[in-house]
Biopython code that builds the backbone (N, CA, C, O; Angstrom):
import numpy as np
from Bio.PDB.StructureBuilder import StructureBuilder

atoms = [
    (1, "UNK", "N", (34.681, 44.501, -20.306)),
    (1, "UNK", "CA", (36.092, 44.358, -19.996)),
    (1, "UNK", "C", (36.536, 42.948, -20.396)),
    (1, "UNK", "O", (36.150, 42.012, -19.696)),
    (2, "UNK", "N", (37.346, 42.705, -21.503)),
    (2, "UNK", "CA", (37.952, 41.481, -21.976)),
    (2, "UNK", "C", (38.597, 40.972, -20.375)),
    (2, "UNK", "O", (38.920, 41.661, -19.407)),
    (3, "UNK", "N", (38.619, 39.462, -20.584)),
    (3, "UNK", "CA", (39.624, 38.893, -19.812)),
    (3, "UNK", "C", (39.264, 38.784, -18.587)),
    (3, "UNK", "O", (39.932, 37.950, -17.976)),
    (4, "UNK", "N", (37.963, 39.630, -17.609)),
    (4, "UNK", "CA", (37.652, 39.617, -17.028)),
    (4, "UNK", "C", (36.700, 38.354, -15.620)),
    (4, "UNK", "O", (35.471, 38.306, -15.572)),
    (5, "UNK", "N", (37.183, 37.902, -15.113)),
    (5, "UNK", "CA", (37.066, 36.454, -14.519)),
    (5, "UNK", "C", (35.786, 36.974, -13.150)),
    (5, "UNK", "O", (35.969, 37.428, -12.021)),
    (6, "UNK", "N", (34.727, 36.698, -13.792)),
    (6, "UNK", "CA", (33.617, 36.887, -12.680)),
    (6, "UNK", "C", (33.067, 36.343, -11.533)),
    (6, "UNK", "O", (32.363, 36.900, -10.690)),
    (7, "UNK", "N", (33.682, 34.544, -11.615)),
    (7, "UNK", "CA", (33.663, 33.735, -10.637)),
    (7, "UNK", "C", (33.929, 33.982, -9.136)),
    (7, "UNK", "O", (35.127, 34.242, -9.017)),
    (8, "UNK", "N", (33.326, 34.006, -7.991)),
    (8, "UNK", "CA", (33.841, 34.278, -6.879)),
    (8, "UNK", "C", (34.826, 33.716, -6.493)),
    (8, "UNK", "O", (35.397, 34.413, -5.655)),
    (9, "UNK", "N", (35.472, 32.513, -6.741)),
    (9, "UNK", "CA", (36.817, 31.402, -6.336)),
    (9, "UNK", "C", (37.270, 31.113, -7.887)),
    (9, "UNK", "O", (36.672, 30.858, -8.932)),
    (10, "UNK", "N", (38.470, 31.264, -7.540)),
    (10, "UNK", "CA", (39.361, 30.357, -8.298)),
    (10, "UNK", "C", (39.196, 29.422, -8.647)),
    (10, "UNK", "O", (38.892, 28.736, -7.671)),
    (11, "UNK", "N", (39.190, 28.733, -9.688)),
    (11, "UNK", "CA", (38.987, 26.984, -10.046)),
    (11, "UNK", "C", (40.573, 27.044, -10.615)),
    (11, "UNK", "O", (41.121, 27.928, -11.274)),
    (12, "UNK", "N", (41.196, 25.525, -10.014)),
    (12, "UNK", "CA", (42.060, 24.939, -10.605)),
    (12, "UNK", "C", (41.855, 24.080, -11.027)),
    (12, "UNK", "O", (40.731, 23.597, -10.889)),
    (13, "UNK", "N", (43.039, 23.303, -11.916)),
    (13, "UNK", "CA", (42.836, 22.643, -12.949)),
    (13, "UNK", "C", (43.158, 21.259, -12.641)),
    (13, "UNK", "O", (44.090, 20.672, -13.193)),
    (14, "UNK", "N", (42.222, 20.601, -11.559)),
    (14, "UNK", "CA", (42.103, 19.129, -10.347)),
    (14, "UNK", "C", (41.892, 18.419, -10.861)),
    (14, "UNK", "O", (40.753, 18.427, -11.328)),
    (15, "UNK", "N", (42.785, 17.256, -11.191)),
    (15, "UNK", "CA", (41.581, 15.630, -11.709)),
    (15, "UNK", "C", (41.878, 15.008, -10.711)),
    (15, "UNK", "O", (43.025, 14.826, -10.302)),
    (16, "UNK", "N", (40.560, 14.501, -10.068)),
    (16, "UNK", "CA", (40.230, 13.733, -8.779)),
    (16, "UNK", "C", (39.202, 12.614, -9.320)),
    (16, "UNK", "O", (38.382, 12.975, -10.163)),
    (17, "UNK", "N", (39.203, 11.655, -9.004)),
    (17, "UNK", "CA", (38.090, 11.216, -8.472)),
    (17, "UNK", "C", (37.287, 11.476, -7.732)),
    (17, "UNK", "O", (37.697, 11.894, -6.649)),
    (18, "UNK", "N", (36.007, 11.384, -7.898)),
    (18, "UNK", "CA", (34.593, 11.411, -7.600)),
    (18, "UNK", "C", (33.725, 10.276, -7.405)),
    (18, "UNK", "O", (33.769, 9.362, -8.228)),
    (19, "UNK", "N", (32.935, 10.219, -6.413)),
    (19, "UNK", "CA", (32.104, 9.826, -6.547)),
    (19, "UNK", "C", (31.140, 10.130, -5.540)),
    (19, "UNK", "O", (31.596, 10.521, -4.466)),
    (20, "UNK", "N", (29.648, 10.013, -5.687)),
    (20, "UNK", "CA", (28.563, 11.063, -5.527)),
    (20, "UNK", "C", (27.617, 10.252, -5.526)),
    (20, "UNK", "O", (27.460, 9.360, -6.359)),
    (21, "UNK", "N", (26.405, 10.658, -3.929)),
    (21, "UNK", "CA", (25.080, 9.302, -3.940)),
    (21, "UNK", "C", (24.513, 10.762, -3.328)),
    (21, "UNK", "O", (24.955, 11.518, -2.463)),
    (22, "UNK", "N", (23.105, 10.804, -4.346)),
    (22, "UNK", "CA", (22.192, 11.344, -3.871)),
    (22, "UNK", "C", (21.515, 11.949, -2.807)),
    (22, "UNK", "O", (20.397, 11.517, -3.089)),
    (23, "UNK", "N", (21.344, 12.592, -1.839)),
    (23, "UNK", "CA", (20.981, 12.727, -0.518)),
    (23, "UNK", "C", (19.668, 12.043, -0.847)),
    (23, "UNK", "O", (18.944, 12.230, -1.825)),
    (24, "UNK", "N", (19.428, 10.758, 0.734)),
    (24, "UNK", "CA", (18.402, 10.679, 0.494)),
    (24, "UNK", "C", (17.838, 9.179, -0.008)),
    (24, "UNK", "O", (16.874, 8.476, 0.294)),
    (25, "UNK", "N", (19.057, 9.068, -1.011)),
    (25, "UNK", "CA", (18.873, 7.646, -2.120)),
    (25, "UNK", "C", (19.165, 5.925, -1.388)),
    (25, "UNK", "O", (20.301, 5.577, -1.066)),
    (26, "UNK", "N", (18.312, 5.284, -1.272)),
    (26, "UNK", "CA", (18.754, 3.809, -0.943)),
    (26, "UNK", "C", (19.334, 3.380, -1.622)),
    (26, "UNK", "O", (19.454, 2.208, -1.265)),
    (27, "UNK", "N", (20.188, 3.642, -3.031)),
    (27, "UNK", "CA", (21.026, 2.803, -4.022)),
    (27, "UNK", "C", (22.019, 2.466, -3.060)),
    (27, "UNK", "O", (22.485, 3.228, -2.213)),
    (28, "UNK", "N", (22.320, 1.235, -3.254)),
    (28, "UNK", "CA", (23.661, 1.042, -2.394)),
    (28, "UNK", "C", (25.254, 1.360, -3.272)),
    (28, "UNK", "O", (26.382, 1.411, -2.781)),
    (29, "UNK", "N", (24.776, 1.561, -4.896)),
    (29, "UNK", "CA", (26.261, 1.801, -5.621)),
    (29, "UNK", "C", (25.931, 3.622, -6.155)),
    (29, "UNK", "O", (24.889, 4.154, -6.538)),
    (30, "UNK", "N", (27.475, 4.238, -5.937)),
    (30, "UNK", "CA", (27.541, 5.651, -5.985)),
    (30, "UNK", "C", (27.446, 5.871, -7.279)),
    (30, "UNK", "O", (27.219, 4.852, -7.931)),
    (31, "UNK", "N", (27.553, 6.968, -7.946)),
    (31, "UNK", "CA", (28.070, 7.424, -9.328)),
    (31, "UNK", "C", (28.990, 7.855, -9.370)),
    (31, "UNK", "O", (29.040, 8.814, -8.600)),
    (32, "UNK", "N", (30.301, 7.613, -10.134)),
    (32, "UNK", "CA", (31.427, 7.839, -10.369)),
    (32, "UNK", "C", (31.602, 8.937, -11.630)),
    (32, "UNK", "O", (30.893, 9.280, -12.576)),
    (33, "UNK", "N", (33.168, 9.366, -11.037)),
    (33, "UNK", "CA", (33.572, 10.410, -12.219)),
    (33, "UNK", "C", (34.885, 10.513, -11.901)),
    (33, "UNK", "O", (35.600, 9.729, -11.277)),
    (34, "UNK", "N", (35.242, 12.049, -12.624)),
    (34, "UNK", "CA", (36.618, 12.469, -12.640)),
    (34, "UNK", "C", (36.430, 13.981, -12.844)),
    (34, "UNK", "O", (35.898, 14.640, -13.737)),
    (35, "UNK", "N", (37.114, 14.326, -11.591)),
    (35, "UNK", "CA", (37.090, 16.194, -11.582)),
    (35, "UNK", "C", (37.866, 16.753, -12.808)),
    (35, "UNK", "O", (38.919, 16.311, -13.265)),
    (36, "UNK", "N", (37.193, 17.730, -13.215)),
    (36, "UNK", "CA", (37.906, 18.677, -14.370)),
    (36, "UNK", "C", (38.817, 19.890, -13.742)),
    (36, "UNK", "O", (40.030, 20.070, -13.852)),
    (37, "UNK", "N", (37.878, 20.622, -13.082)),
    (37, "UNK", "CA", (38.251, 21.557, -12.163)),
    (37, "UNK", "C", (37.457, 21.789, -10.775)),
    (37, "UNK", "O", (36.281, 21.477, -10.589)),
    (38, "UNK", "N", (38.398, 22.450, -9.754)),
    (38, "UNK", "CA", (37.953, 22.360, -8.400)),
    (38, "UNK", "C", (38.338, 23.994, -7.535)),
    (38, "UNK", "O", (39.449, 24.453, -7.268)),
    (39, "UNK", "N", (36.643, 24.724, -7.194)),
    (39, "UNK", "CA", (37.689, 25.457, -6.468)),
    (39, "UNK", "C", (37.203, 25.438, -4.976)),
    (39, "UNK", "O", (36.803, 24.308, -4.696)),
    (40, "UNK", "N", (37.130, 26.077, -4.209)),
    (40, "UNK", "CA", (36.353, 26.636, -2.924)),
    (40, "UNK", "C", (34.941, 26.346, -2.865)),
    (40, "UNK", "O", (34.179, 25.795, -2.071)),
    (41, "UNK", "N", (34.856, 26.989, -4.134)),
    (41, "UNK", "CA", (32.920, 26.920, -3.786)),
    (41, "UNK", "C", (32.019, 25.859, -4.526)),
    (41, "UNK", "O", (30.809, 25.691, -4.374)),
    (42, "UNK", "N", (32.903, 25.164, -5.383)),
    (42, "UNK", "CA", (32.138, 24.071, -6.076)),
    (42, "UNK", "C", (33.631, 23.389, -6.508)),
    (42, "UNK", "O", (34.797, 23.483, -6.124)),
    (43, "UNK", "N", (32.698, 22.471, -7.786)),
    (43, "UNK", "CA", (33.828, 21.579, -8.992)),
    (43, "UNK", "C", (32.872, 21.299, -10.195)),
    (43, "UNK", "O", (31.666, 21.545, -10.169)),
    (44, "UNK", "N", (33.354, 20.911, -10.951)),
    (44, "UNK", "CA", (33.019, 20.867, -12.153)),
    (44, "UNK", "C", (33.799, 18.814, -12.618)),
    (44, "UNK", "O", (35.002, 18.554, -12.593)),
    (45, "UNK", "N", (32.857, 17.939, -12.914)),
    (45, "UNK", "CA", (33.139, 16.331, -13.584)),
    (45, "UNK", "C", (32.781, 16.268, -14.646)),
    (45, "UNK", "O", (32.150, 17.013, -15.395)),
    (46, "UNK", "N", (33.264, 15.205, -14.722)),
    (46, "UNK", "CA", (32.625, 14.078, -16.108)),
    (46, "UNK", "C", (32.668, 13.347, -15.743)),
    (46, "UNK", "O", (33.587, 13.039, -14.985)),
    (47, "UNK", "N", (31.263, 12.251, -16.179)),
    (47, "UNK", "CA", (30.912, 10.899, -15.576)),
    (47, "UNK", "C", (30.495, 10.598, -16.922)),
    (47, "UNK", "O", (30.785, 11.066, -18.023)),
    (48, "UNK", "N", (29.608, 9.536, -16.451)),
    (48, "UNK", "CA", (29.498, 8.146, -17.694)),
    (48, "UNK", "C", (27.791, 7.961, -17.269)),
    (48, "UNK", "O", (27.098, 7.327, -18.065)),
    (49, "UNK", "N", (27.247, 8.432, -16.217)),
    (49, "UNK", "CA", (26.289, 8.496, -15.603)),
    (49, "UNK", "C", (25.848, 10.072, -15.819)),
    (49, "UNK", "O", (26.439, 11.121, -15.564)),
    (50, "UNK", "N", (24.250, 9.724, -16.538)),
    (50, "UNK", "CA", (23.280, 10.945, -16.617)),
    (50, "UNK", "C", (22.064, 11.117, -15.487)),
    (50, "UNK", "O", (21.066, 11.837, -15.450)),
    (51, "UNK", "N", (22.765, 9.852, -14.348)),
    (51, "UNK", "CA", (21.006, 10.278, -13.410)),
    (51, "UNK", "C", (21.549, 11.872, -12.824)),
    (51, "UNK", "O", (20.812, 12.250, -11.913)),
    (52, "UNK", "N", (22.481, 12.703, -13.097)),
    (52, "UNK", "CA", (22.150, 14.129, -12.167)),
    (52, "UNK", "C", (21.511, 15.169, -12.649)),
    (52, "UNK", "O", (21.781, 15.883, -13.615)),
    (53, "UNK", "N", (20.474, 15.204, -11.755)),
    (53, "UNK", "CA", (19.551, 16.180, -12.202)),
    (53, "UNK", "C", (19.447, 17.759, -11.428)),
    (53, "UNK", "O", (19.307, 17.880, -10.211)),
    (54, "UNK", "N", (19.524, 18.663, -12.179)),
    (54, "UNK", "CA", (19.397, 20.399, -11.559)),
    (54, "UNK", "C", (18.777, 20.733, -10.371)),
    (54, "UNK", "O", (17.568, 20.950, -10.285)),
    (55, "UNK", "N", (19.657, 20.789, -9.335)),
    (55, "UNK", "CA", (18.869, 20.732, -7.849)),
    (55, "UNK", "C", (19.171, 19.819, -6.986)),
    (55, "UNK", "O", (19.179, 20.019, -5.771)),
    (56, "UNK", "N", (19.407, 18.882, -7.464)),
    (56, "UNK", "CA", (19.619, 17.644, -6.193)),
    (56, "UNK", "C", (20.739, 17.979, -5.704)),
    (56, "UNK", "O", (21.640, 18.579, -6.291)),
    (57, "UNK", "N", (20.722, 17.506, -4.327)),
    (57, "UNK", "CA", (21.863, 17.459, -3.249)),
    (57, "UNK", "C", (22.625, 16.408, -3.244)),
    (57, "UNK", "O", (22.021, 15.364, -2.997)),
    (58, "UNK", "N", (24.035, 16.296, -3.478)),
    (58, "UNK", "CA", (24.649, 15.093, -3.528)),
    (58, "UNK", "C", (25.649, 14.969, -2.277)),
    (58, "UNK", "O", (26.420, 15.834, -1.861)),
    (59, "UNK", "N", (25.435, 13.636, -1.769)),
    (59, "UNK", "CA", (26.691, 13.479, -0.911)),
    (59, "UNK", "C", (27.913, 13.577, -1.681)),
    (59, "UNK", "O", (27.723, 12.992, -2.748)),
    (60, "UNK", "N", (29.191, 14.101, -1.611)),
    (60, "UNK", "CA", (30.191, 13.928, -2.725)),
    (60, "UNK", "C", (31.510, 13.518, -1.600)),
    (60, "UNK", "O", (31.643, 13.894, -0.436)),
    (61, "UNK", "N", (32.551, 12.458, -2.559)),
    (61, "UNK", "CA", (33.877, 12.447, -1.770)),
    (61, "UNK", "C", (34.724, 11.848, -3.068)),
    (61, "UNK", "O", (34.585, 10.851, -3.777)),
    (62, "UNK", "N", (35.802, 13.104, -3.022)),
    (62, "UNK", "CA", (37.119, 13.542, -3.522)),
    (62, "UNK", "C", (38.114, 12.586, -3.175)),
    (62, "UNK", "O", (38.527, 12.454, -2.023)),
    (63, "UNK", "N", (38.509, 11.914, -4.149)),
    (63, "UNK", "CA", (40.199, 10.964, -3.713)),
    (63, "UNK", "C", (41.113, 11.336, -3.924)),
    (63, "UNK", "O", (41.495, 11.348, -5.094)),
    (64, "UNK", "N", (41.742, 11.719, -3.114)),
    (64, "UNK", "CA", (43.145, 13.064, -3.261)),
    (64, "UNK", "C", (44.437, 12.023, -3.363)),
    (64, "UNK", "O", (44.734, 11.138, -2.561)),
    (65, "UNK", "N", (45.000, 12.334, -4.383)),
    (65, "UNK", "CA", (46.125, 10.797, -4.564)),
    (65, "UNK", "C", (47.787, 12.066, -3.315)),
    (65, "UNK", "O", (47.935, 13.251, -3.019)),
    (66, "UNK", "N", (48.465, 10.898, -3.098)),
    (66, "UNK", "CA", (49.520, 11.318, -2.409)),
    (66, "UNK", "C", (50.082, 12.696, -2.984)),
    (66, "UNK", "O", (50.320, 12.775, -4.190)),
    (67, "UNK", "N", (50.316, 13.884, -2.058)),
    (67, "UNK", "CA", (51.015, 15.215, -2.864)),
    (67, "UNK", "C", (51.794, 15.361, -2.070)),
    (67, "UNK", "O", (51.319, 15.552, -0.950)),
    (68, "UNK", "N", (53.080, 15.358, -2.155)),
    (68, "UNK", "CA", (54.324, 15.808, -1.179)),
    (68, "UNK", "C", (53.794, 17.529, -0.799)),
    (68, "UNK", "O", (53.209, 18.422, -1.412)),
    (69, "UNK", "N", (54.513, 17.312, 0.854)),
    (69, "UNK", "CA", (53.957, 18.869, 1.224)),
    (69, "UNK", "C", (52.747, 19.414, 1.548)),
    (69, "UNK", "O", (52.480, 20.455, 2.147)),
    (70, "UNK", "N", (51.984, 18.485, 1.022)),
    (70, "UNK", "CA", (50.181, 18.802, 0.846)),
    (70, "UNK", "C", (49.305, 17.349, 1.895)),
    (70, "UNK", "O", (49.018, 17.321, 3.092)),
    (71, "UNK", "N", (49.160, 16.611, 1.114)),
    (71, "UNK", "CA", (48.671, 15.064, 2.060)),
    (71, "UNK", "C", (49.917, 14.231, 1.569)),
    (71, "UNK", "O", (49.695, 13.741, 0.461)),
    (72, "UNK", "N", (51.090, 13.948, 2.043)),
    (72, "UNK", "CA", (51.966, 12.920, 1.868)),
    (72, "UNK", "C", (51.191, 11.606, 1.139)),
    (72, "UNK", "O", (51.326, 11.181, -0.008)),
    (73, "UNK", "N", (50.344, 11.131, 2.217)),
    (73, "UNK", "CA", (49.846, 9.637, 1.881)),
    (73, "UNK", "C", (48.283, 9.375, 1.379)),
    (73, "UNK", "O", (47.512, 8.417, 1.417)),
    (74, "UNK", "N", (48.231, 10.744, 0.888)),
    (74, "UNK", "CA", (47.056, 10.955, -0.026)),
    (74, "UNK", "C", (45.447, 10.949, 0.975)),
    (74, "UNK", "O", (45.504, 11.610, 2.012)),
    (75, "UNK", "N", (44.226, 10.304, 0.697)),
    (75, "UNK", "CA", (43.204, 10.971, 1.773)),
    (75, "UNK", "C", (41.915, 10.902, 0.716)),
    (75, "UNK", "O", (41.861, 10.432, -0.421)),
    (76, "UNK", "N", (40.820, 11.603, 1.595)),
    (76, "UNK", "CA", (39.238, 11.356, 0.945)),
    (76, "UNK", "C", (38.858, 12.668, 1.647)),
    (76, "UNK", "O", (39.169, 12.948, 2.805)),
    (77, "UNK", "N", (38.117, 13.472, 0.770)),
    (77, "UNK", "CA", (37.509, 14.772, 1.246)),
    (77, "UNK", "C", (35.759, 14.188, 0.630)),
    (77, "UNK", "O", (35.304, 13.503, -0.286)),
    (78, "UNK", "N", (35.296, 14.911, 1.713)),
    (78, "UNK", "CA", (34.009, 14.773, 2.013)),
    (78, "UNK", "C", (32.797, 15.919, 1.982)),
    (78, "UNK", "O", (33.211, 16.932, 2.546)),
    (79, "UNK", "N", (31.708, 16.046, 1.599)),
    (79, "UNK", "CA", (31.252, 17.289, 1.720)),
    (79, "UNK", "C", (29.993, 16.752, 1.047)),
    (79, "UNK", "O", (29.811, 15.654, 0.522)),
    (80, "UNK", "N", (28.767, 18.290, 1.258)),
    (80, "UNK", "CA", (27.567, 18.182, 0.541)),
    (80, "UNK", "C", (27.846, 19.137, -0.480)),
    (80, "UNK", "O", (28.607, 20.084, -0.284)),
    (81, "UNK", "N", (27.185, 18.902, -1.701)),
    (81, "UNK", "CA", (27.109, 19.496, -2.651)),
    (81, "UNK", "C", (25.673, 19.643, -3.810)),
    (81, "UNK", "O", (25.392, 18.642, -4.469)),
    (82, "UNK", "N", (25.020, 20.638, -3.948)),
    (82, "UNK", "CA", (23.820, 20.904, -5.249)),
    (82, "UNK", "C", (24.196, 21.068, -6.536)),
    (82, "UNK", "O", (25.135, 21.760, -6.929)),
    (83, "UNK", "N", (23.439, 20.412, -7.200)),
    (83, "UNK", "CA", (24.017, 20.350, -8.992)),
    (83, "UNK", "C", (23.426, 21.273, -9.239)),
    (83, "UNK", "O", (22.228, 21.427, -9.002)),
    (84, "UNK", "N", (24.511, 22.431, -10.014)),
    (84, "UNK", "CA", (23.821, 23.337, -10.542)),
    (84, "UNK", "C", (23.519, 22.961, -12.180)),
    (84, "UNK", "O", (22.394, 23.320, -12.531)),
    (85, "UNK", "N", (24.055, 22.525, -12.879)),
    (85, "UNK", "CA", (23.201, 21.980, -14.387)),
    (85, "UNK", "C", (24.464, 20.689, -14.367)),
    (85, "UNK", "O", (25.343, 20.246, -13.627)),
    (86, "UNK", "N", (23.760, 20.425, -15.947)),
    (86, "UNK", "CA", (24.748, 19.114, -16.321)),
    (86, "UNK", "C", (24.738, 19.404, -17.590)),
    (86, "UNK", "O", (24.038, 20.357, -17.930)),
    (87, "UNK", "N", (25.667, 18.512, -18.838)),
    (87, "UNK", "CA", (25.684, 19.022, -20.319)),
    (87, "UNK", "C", (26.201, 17.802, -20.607)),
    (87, "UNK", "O", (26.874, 17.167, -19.794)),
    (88, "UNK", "N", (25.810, 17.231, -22.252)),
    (88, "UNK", "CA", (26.305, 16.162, -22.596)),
    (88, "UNK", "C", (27.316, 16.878, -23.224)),
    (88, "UNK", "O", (27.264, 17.973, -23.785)),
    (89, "UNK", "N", (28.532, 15.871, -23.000)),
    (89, "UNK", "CA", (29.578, 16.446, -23.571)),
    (89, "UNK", "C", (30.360, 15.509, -25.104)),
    (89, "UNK", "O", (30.341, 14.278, -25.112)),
    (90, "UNK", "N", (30.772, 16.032, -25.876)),
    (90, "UNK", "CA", (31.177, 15.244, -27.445)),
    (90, "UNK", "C", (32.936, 14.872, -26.775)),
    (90, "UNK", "O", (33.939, 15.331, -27.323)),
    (91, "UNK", "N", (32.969, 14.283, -25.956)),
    (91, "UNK", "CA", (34.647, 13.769, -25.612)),
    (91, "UNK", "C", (34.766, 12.673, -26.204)),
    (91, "UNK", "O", (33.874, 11.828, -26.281)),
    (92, "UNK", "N", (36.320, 12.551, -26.862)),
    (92, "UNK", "CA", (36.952, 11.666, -28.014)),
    (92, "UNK", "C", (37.601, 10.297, -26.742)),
    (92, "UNK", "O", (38.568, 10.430, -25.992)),
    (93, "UNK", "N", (36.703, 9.086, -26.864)),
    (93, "UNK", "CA", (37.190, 7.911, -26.156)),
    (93, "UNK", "C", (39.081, 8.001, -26.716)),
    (93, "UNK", "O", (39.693, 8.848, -27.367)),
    (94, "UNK", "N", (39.529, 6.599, -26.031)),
    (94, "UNK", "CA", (40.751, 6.211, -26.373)),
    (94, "UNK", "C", (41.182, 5.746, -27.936)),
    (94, "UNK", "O", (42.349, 5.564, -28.286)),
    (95, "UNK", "N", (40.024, 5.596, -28.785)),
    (95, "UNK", "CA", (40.256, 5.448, -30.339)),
    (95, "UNK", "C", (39.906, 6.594, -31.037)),
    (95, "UNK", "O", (39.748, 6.435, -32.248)),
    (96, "UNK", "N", (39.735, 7.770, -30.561)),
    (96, "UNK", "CA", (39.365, 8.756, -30.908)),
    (96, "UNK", "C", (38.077, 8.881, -31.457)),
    (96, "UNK", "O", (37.999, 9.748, -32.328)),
    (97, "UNK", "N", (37.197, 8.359, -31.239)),
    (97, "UNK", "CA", (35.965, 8.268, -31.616)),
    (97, "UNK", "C", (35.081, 9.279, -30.279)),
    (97, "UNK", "O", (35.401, 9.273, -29.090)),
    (98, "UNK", "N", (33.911, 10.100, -30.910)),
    (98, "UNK", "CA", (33.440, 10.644, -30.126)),
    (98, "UNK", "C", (32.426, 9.780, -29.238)),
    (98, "UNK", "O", (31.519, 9.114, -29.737)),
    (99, "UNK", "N", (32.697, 9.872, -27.771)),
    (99, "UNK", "CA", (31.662, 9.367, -26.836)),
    (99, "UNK", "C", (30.424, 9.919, -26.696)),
    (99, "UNK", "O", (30.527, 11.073, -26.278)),
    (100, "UNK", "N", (29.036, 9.500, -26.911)),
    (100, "UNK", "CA", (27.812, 9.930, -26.802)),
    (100, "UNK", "C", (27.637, 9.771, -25.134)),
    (100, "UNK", "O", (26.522, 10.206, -24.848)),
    (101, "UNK", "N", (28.311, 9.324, -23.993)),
    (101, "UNK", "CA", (27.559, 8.805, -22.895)),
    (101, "UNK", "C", (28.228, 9.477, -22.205)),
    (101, "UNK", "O", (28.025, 9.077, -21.058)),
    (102, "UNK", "N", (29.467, 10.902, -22.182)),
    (102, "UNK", "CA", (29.987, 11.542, -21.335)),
    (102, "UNK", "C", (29.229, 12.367, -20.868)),
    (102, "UNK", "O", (28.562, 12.850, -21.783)),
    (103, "UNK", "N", (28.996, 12.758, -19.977)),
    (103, "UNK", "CA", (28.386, 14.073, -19.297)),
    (103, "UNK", "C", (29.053, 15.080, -18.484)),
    (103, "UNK", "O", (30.021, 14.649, -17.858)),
    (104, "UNK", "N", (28.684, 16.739, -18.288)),
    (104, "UNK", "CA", (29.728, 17.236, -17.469)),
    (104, "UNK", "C", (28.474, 17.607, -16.536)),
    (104, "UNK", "O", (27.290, 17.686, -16.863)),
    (105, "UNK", "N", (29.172, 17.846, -15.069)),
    (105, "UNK", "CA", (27.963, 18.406, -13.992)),
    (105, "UNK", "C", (29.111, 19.293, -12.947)),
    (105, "UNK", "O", (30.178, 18.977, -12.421)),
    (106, "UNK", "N", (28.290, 20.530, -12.965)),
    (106, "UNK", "CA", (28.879, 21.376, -12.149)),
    (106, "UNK", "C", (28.108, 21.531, -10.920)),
    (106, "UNK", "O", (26.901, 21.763, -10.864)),
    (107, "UNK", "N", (29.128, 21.342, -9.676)),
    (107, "UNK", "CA", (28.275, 21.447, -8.216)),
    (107, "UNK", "C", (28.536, 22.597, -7.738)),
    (107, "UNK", "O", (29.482, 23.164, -8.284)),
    (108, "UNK", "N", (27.881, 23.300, -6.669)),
    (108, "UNK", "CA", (28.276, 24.430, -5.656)),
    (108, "UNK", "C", (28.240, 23.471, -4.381)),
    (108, "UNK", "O", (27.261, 22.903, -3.896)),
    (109, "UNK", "N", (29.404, 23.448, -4.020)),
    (109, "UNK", "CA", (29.537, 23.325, -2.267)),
    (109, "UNK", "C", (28.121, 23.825, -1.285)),
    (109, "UNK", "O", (27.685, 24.959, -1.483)),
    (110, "UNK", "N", (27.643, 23.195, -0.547)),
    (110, "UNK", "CA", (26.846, 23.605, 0.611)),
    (110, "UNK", "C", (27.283, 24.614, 1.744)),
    (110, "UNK", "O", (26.798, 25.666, 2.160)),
    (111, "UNK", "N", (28.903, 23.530, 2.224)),
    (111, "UNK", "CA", (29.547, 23.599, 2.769)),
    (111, "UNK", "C", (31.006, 23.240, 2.454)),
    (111, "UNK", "O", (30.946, 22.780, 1.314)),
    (112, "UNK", "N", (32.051, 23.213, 2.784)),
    (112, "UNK", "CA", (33.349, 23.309, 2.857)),
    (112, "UNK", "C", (33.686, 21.941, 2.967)),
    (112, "UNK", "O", (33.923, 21.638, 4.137)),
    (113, "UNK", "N", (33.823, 20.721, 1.918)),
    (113, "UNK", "CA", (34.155, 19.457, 2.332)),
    (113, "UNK", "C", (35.713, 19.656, 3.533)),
    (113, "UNK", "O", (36.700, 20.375, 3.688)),
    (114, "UNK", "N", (34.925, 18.284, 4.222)),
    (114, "UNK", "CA", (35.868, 18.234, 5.199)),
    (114, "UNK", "C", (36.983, 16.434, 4.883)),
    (114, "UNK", "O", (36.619, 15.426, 4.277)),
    (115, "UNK", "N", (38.125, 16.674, 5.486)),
    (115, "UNK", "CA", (38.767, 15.514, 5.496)),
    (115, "UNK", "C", (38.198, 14.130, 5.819)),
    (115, "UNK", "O", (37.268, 14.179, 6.623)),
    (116, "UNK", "N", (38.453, 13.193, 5.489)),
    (116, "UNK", "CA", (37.301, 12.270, 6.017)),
    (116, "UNK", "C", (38.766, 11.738, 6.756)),
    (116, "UNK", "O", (39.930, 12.118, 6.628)),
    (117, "UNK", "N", (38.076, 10.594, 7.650)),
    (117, "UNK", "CA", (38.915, 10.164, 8.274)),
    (117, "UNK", "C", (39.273, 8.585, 8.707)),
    (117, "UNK", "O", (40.256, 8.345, 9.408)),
]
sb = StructureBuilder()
sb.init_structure("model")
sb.init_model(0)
sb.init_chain("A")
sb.init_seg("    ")
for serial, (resi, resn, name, xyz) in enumerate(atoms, 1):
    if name == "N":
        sb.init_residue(resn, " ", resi, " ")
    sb.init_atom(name, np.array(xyz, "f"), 0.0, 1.0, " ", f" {name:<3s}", serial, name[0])
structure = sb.get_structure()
């Protein structure tokens, strides 16, 4: 069946900030990114950082910029999340030149990030 969308949730089309520390990890600095898409049961980034590896559990928190109607004064969502793979990705920097150091990593939710507070 063409056209057919097999995903259990919806993904929309979210750019958030990210950033994500290992369960577990003494690094004291996170890994950063930027959401592509976001739905219920996971999200999908790109970072600049290749330590995520297939399986690990990441602490993750979402920077939700101000949305009238939604969070007025914007907010931080919080949650655990498992990498399900990662892929180097060929994205064109700001001179249009292709970046060798982008990566994409798709998570599944554990649980339901919650608001932080």
């Amino acid at each position: 069946m063409e056209g057919f969308e097999k995903r259990k949730y919806k993904r929309l089309p979210l750019k958030f900030g990210i950033s994500c520390r290992r369960v577990g990890s003494t690094a004291q600095q996170s890994q950063m990114g930027r959401t592509m898409n976001v739905s219920t049961g996971g999200l999908y980034f790109q970072t600049t950082d290749d330590a995520f590896k297939s399986g690990a559990l990441l602490k993750v928190r979402l920077s939700i910029p101000p949305t009238e109607g939604l969070l007025e004064f914007g907010g931080r969502i919080a949650g655990f999340a498992r990498v399900l793979r990662t892929e180097k990705l060929n994205v064109c920097s700001s001179d249009s030149s292709p970046s060798p150091h982008t990566h994409g990593v798709a998570l599944e939710f554990c649980q339901r990030p919650r608001l932080c507070t």
